[in-house]
C-alpha positions in Angstrom: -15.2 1.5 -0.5 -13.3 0.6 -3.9 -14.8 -2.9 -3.9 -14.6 -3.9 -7.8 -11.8 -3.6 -10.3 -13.6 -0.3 -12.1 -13.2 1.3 -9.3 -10.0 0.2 -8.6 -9.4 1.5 -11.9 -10.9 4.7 -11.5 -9.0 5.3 -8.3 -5.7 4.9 -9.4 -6.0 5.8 -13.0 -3.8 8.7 -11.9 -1.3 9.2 -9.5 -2.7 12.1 -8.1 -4.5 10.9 -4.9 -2.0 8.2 -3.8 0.9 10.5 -4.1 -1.2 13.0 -1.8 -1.1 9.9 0.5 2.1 9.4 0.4 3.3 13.0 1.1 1.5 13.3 4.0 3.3 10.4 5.6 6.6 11.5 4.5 6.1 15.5 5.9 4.3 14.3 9.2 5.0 10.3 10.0 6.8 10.3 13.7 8.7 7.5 12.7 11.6 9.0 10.9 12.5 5.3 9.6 10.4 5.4 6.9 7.7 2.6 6.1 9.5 2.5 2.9 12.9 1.9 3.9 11.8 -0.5 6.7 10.1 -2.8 4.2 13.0 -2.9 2.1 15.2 -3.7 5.4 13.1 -6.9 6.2 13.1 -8.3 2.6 15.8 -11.1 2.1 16.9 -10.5 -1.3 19.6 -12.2 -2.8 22.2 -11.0 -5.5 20.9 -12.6 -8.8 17.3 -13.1 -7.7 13.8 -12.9 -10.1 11.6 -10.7 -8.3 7.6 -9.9 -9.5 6.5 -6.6 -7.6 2.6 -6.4 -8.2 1.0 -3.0 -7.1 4.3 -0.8 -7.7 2.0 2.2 -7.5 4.0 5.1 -8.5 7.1 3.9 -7.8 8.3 6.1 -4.9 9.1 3.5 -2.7 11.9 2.5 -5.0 13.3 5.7 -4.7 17.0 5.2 -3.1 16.9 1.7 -3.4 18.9 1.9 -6.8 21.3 -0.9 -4.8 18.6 -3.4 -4.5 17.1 -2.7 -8.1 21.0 -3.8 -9.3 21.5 -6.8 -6.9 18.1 -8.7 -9.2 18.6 -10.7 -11.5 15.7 -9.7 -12.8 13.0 -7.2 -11.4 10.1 -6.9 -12.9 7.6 -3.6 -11.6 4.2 -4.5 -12.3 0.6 -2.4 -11.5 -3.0 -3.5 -12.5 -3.0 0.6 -13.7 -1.0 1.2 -17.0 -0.9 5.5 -15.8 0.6 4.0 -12.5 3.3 1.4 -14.2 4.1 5.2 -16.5 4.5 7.3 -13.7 6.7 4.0 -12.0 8.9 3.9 -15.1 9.6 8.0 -15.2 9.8 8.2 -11.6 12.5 4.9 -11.6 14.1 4.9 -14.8 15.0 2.2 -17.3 17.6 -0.3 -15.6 19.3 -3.7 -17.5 17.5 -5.7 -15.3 13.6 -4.0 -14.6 11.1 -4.4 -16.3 7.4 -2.6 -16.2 4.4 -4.6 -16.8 0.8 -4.2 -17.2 -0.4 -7.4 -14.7 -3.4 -8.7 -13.0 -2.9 -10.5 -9.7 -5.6 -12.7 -10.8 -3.6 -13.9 -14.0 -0.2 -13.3 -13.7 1.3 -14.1 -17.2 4.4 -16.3 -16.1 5.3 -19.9 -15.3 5.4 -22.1 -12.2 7.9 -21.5 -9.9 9.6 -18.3 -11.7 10.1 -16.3 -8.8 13.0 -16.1 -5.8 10.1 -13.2 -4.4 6.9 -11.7 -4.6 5.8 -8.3 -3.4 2.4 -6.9 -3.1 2.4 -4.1 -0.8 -1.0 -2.2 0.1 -3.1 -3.5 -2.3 -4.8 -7.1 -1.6 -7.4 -5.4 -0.3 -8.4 -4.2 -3.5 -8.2 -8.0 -5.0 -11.8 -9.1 -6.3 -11.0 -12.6 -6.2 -8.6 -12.6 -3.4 -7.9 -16.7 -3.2 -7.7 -16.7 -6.9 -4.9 -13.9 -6.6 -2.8 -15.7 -4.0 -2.9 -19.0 -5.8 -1.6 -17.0 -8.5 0.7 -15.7 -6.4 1.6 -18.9 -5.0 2.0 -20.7 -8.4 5.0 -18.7 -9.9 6.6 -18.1 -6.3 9.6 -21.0 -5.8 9.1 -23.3 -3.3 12.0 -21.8 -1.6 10.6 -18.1 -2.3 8.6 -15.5 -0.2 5.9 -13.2 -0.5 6.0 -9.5 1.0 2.8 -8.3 1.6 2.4 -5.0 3.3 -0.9 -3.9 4.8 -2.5 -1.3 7.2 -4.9 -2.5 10.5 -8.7 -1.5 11.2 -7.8 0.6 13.9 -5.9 3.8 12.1 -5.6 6.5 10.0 -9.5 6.2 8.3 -10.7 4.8 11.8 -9.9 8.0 13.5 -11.0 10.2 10.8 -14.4 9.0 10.8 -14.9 9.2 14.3 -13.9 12.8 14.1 -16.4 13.2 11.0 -18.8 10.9 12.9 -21.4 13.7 13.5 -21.6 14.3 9.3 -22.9 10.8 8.3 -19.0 10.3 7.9 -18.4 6.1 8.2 -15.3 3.9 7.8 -16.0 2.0 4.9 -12.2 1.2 4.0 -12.2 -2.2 2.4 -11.7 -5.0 5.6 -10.4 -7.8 2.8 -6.7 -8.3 4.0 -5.7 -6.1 7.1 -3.3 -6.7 10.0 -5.9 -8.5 11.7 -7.2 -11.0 9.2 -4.3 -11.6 6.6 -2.6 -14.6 8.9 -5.4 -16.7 8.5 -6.0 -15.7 4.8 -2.8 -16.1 4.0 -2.3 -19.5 6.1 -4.8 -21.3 3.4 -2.1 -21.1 0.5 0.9 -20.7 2.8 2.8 -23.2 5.5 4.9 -20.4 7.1 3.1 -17.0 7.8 5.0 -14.2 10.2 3.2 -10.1 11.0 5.9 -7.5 11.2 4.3 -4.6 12.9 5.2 -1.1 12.1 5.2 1.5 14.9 4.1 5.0 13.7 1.5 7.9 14.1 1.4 11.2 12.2 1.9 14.7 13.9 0.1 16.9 11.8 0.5 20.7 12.4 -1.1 22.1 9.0 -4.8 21.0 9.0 -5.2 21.8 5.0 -2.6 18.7 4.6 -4.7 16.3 6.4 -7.4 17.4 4.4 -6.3 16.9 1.1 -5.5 13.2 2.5 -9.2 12.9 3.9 -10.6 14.0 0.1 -8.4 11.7 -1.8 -9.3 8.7 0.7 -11.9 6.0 -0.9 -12.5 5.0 2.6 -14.7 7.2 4.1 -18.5 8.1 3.3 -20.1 11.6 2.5 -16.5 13.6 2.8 -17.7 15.1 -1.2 -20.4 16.8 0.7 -18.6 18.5 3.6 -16.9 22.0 2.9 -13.5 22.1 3.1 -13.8 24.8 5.7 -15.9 22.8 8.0 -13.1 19.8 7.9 -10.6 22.2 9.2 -12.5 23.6 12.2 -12.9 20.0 13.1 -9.4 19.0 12.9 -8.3 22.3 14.7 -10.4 21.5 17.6 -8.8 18.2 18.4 -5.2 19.9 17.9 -2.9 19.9 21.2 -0.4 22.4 21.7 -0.5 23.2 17.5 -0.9 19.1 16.8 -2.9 16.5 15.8 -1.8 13.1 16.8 -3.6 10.4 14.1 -3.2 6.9 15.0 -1.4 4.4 12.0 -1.5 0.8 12.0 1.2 -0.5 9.4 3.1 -3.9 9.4 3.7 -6.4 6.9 3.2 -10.3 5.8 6.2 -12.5 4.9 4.7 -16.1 4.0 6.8 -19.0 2.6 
């Protein structure tokens, strides 16, 4: 579990492991919607807004939104990794309006009531001082603003893995801070108006070496270093039906005002 910001640090230093995530969802998700592109379909963004995107990540889900990045105001792509706010800025380009910044949801460096939104998608969990990052969050939101907060549930992707692993010591130990299940009521303490969007989607994986490169480059899962990569496939093999492995997913999203 990445429970403190050196290991947050460590873990997305580079892009490497969370673009490994994200390919695997993009060659295999059954939802051909894209969690992406229905993110971007439930924010209400207005031509000329301010928006602060903390956790951009690499950037990808940007990609084909070039619309959206031009209806802002002012955008501003923000990461608490400086090689992930680099690999955001070559993957999205310079625009009039965007800029990349090197933030801390802890201490975000603007005033009161700066922003029309706020987006933190699938990364709360990884917030040390979670209250302290949502009051932050709440301070330079408008009154009139909202905050996008994408997360995943308890029961999906690592869930199921580690009961497949179960007989190898392998346990779930992805970080419970803010899920689907808890972030209402976390998010109800600094918020009047919380609604869950739920995201329907599995993966249909039919090349086992895929799913294990996702399983290695998890930081949610015990004892995986130790387990050949040989022995991971045999396991994933056997549970295949008719050439597939269905994995459970649990994706949806917070809008709070």
């Amino acid at each position: 579990m990445i429970n403190n910001e050196n290991d947050v640090k460590k873990q997305y230093a580079k892009a490497d492991n969370l673009s490994t995530r994200i390919s695997i969802h993009d060659k295999y998700s059954t939802n051909k919607t894209g969690f992406a592109n229905w993110i971007y379909s439930n924010y209400r963004i207005e031509p000329g807004m301010k928006i602060l995107e903390l956790g951009c990540g690499t950037g990808s889900m940007w990609k084909g939104q070039e619309a959206l990045l031009e209806n802002c105001g002012r955008i501003i792509l923000s990461d608490f990794s400086e090689g992930m706010v680099e690999t955001a800025r070559a993957a999205i380009g310079e625009h009039a309006n965007l800029e990349y910044r090197v933030i801390d949801i802890q201490n975000i460096p603007f005033e009161d009531e700066t922003f029309d939104a706020v987006i933190a998608n699938m990364m709360l969990y990884h917030v040390p001082d979670l209250d302290k990052g949502l009051s932050e969050v709440r301070r330079v939101l408008k009154k009139t603003g909202n905050f996008y907060t994408a997360t995943y549930g308890e029961h999906g992707i690592v869930e199921f893995l580690a009961s497949l692993l179960s007989e190898y010591g392998v346990q779930d130990t992805a970080s419970k801070a803010f899920t689907l299940q808890n972030g209402a009521r976390i998010l109800g303490t600094r918020f009047r108006e919380v609604e869950l969007l739920r995201y329907e989607d599995s993966l249909a994986v039919t090349d086992v070496d895929d799913l294990v490169d996702y399983a290695y480059s998890l930081g949610g899962m015990t004892s995986l270093a130790g387990i050949p990569r040989e022995t991971l496939k045999e396991v994933f093999r056997n549970n295949m039906k008719d050439g597939v492995l269905s994995v459970p997913k649990e994706y949806g999203m917070f809008v709070a005002k």
